[in-house]
C-alpha positions in Angstrom: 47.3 1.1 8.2 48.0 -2.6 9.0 49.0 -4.9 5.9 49.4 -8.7 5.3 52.9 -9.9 6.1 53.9 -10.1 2.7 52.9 -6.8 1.3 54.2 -5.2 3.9 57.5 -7.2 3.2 57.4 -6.6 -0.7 56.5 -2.9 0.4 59.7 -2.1 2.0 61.7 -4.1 -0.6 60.1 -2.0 -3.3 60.9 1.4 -1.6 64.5 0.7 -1.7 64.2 -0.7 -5.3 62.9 2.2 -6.8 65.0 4.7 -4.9 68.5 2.8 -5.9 67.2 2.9 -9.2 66.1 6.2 -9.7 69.7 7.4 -9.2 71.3 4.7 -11.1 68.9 5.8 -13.9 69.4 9.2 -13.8 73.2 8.6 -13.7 73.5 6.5 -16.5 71.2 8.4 -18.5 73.2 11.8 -17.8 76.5 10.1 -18.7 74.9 8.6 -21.9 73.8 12.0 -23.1 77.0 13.7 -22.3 79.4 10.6 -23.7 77.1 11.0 -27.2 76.6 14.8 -26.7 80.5 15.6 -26.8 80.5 14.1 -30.4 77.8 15.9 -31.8 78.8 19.1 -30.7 82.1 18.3 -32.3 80.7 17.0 -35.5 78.5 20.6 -35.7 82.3 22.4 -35.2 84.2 20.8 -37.6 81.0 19.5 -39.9 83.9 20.1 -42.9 86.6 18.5 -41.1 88.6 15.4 -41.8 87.4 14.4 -38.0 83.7 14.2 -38.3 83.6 10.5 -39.9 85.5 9.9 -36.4 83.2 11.5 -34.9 80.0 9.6 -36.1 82.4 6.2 -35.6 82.9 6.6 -31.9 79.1 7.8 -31.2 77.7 4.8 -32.8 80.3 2.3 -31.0 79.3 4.1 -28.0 75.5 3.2 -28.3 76.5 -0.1 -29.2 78.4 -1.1 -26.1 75.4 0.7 -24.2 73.2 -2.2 -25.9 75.9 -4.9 -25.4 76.3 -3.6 -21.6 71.6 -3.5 -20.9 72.2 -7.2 -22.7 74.6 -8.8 -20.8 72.8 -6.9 -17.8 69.5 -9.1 -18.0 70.9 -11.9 -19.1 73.1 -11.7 -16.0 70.2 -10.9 -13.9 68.2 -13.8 -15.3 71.0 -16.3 -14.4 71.2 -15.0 -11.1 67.7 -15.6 -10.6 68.1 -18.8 -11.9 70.6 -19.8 -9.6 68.7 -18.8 -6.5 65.8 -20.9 -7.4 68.0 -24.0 -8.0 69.3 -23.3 -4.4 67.9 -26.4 -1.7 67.4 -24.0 1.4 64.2 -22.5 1.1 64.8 -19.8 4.1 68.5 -18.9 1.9 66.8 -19.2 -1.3 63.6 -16.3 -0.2 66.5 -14.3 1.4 68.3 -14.2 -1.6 65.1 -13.2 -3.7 64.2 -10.8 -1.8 68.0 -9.0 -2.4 67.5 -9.8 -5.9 63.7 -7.9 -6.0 65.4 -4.9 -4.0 67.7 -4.3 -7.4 64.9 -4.6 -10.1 63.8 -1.9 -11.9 60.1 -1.9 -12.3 61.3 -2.2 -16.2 63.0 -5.6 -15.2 59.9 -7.6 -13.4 58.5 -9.0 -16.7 61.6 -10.4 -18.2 62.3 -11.8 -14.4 59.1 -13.3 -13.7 59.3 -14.7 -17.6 61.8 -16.4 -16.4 60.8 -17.9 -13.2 57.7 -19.3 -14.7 60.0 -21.0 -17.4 61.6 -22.9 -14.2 58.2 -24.2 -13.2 55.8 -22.9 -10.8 55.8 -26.0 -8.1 53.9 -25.8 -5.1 57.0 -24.8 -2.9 57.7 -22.1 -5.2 54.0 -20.6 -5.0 55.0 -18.3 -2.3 58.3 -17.0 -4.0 56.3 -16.7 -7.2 54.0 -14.4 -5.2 56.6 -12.5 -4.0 58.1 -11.4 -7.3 54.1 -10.4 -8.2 53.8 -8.5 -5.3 56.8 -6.2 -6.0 56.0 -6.2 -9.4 52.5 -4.7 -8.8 54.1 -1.9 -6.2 56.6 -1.0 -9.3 53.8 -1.0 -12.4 50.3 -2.7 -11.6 49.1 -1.9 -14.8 51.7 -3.9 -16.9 51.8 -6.5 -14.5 48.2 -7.2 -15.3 48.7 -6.9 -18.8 50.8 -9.6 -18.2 49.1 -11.8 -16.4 46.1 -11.5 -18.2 47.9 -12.3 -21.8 50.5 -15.3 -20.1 48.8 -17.0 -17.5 45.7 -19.6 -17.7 44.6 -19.2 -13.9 43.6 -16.6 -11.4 46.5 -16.8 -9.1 48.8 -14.2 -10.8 46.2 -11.6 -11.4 44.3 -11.8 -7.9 47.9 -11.6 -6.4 48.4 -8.2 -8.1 45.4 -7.2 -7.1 45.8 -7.6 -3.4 49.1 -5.8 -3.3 47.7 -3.0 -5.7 44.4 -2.8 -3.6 46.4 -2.6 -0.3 47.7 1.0 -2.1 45.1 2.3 -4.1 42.0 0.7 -3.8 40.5 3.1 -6.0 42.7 2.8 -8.7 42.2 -1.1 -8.3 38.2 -0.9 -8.4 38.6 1.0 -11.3 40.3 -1.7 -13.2 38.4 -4.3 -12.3 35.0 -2.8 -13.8 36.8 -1.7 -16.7 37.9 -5.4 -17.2 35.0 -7.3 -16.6 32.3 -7.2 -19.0 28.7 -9.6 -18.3 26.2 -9.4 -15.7 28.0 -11.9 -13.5 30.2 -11.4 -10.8 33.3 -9.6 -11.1 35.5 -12.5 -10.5 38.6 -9.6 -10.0 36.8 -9.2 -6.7 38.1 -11.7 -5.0 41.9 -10.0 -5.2 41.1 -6.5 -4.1 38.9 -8.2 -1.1 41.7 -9.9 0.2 44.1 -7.1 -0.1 41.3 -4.8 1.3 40.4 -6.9 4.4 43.1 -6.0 7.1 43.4 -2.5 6.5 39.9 -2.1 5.5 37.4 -4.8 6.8 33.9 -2.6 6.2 35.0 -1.7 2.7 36.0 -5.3 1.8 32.3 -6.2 3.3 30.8 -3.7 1.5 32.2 -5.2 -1.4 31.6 -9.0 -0.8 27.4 -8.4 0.5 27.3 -6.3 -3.0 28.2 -9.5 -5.4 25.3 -11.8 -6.7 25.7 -15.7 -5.4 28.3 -17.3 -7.2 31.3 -18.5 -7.1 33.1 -15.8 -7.3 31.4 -14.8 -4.3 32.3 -17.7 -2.6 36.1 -16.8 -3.6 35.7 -13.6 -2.4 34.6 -15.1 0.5 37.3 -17.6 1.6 39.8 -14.7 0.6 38.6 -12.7 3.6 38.1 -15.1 5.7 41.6 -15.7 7.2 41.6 -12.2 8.2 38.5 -12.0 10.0 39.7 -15.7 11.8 43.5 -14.0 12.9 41.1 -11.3 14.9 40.2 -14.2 17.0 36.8 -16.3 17.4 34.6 -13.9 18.9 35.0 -11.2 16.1 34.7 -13.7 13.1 31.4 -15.2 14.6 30.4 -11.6 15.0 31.2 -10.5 11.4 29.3 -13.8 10.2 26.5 -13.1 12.2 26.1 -9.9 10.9 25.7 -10.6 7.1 21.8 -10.1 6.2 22.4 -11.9 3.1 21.3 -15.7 4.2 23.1 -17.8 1.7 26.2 -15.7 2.2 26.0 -16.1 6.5 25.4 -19.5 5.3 28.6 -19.8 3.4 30.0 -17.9 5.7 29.8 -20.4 8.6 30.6 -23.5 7.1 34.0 -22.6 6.2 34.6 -21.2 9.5 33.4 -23.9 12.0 36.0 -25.9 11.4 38.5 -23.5 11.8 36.9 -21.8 14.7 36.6 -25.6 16.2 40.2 -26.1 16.6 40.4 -23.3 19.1 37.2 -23.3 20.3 35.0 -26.3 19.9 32.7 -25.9 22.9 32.2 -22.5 21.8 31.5 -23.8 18.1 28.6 -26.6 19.4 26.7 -23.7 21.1 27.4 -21.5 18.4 25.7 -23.4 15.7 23.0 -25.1 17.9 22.4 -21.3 18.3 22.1 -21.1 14.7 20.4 -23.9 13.3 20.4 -24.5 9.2 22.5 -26.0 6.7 25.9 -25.3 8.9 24.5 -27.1 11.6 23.6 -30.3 9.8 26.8 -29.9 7.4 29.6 -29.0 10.3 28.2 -30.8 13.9 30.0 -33.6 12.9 33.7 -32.1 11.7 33.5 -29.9 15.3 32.4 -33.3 17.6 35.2 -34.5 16.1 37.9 -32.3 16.5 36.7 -31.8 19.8 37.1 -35.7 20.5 40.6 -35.9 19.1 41.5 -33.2 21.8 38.9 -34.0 25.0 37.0 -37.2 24.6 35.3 -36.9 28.2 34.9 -33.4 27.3 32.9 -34.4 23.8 30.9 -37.3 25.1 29.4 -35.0 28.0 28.4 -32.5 25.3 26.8 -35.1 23.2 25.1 -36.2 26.4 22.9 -32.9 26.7 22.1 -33.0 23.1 18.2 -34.0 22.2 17.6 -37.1 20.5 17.2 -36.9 16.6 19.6 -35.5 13.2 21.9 -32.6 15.6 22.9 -35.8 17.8 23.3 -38.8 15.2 25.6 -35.6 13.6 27.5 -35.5 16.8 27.7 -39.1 17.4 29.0 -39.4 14.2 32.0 -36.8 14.7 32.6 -38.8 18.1 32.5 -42.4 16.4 35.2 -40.9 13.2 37.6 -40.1 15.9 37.4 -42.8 18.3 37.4 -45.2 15.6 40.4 -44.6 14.7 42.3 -44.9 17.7 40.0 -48.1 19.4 37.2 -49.4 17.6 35.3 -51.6 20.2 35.4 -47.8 22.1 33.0 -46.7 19.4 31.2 -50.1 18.9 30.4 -48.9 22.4 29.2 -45.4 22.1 26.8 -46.8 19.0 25.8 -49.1 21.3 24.9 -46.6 24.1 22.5 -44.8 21.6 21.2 -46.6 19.1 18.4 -45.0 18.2 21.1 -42.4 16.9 23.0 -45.0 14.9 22.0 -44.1 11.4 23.5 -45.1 8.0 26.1 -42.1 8.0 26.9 -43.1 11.6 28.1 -46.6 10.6 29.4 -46.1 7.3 32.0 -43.5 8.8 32.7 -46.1 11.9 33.6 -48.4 9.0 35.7 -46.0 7.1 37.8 -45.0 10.5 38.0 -48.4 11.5 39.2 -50.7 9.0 42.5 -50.2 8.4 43.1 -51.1 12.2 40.2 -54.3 12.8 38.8 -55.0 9.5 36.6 -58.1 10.7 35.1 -55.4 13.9 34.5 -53.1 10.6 32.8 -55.6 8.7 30.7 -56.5 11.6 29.2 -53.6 12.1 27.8 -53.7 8.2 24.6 -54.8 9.1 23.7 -52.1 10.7 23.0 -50.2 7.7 19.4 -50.1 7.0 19.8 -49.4 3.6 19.6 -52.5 1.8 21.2 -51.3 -1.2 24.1 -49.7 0.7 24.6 -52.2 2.7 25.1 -54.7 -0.1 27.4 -52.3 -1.5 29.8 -51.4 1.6 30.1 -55.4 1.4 31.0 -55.5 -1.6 33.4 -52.8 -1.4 35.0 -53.7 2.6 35.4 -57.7 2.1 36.7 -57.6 -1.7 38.9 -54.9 -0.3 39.8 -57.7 3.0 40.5 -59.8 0.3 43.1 -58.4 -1.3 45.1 -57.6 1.6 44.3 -60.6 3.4 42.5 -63.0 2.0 43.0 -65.9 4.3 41.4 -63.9 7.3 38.2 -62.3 5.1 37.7 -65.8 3.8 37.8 -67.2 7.3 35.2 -64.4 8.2 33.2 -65.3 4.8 32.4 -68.8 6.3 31.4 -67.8 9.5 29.1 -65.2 8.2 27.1 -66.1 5.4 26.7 -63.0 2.7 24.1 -61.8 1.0 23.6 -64.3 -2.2 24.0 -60.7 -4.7 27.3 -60.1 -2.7 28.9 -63.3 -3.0 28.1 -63.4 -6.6 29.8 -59.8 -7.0 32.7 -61.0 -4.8 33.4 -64.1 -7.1 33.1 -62.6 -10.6 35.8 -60.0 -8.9 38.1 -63.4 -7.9 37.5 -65.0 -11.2 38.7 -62.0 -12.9 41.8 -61.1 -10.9 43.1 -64.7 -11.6 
């Protein structure tokens, strides 16, 4: 059985944590009895004996250097933690975590994880924060749950417990998540136990995702298993999606993965979605042309070539005109140029976006091109007061020679008259 990188990690950490301890335990806990024992036995002996105040003395200074000792013990371990999360390093600082998890007892992951959170949970600690959830839920899913569910105000803790707990016992994982959902909605624990199902597992994590209603847990769910099915390569994820019967959820389905699949593949995207015409289509054409533009031009313009005229090419073109923009905008002035009949409003307002910040005045030209008369006033509005500010000597140079609208200029100088 094949599991994520991290749960297989946390796995073999946990083995040797429980192990160490179980004998430390088991050690401690026979010298304990034995050390308190000894005493007793005495005290029963000599019950009438001068002795047996002694006796009773040294058993309870006994038990309470045992407490002074587990004290010190977690307040230790709780600075040590402390210190490897102050360290710069982030390769030293998860090698020294993970020797810190290989020690814990599964009794010590709440105070520990108490602790870290105090520190702050910042984005570059996300991953170490999983790490210590993850071994938690191999040592004691159950309290770890409890946990989460009573201390934390988002889904990240108790999804990440859920994929290491469903990677082990989907069953037992299942069987929490009914028990702790209650409504006719979607079981929004789902989402965990998919992801931690859908390497070893893909037709059970299916199974599970097809059986929710649409929402968005289902669309959580969704991009939870979707990395999996995308690391067994192009061909297999556009299988898996092409298999789903629910339509929405196909839907879904391949407009988060066309843009991931376009990176690799984006000739194989184009023909994929052309072969599958919906919302995807219209939604993604433009993302895949122009990913595929940034890495082959030549490549993307031939494509867009073949395409018939009407909404699949003006997407294309537009993917084509984003990238090309950016890097040489009288390039895309061009390709506009060479199908204009193509050229719609979304065309030209993303030339203008891509273009701007390198040829504001080609940018501005291109304006009137929007058919939309209401948009049009607007992107003027916006692009020249924008010129303006950051360089107002050539947008009012460009204002002279080209003669706004009379609703733009009046926007344009209230702006002026206020900023002075």
């Amino acid at each position: 059985m094949k599991f994520p990188p991290l749960i297989l990690v946390s796995a073999l950490v946990l083995i040797g944590a429980v192990g160490f301890f179980a004998g430390r335990i088991s050690s401690s806990d026979s010298q304990a009895d034995a050390a308190v024992d000894g005493p007793q036995t005495t005290r029963s002996s000599r019950a009438s004996g001068p002795s047996s105040s002694s006796a009773r003395d040294a058993a309870t200074a006994l038990k309470e250097r045992n407490s002074a000792r587990s004290s010190n013990s977690e307040t230790d371990r709780l600075s040590r933690l402390e210190n490897i999360m102050r360290g710069e390093n982030p390769l030293d600082r998860n090698r020294a975590l993970l020797a810190f998890i290989d020690r814990l007892a599964p009794g010590d992951f709440e105070a520990a994880v108490a602790h870290f959170r105090s520190l702050g949970i910042t984005e570059s600690r996300m991953g170490e924060y999983a790490l210590l959830l993850s071994a938690w839920a191999k040592a004691d899913p159950l309290t770890a749950l409890s946990y989460a569910k009573e201390n934390t105000n988002n889904r990240f803790a108790t999804d990440t417990i859920l994929t290491t707990w469903a990677s082990l016992d989907p069953d037992a994982a299942l069987r929490w998540a009914e028990a702790n959902h209650t409504g006719d909605g979607a079981n929004p624990h789902l989402a965990g136990i998919i992801r931690g199902l859908a390497a070893s597992d893909p037709q059970r994590a299916t199974q599970l995702l097809t059986g929710m209603p649409r929402s968005v847990e289902r669309g959580q769910a969704l991009d939870a298993m979707l990395p999996y099915l995308l690391a067994q390569g192009n061909d297999a994820a556009r299988a898996w999606i092409e298999g789903l019967t629910d339509d929405a959820l196909r839907n879904g389905a391949m407009l988060r993965a066309a843009d991931r699949l376009a990176a690799a593949d984006p000739a194989g995207t184009v023909a994929w979605l052309l072969a599958n015409p919906g919302e995807a289509t219209q939604r993604r054409m433009d993302d895949v042309y122009s990913t595929w533009a940034s890495k082959d031009e030549q490549a993307a313009m031939n494509s867009l070539a073949t395409l018939p005229a009407g909404e699949t090419r003006s997407d294309a073109l537009r993917g084509v005109v984003s990238s090309v923009a950016t890097k040489d905008p009288a390039k895309a002035v061009s390709i506009m140029d060479r199908y204009p009949a193509d050229v719609n409003d979304r065309v030209v307002r993303n030339f203008i976006w891509h273009s701007f910040g390198s040829d504001p005045a080609m940018a501005v030209n291109q304006i009137a091109r929007i058919g939309d008369a209401g948009q049009r006033d607007r992107m003027y509005s916006r692009a020249v007061g924008h010129w303006l500010e950051v360089d107002a000597a050539a947008a009012t140079t460009w204002m002279q020679a080209n003669p706004l609208p009379a609703p733009v200029q009046e926007e344009l100088q209230r702006s002026l008259n206020d900023a002075r």
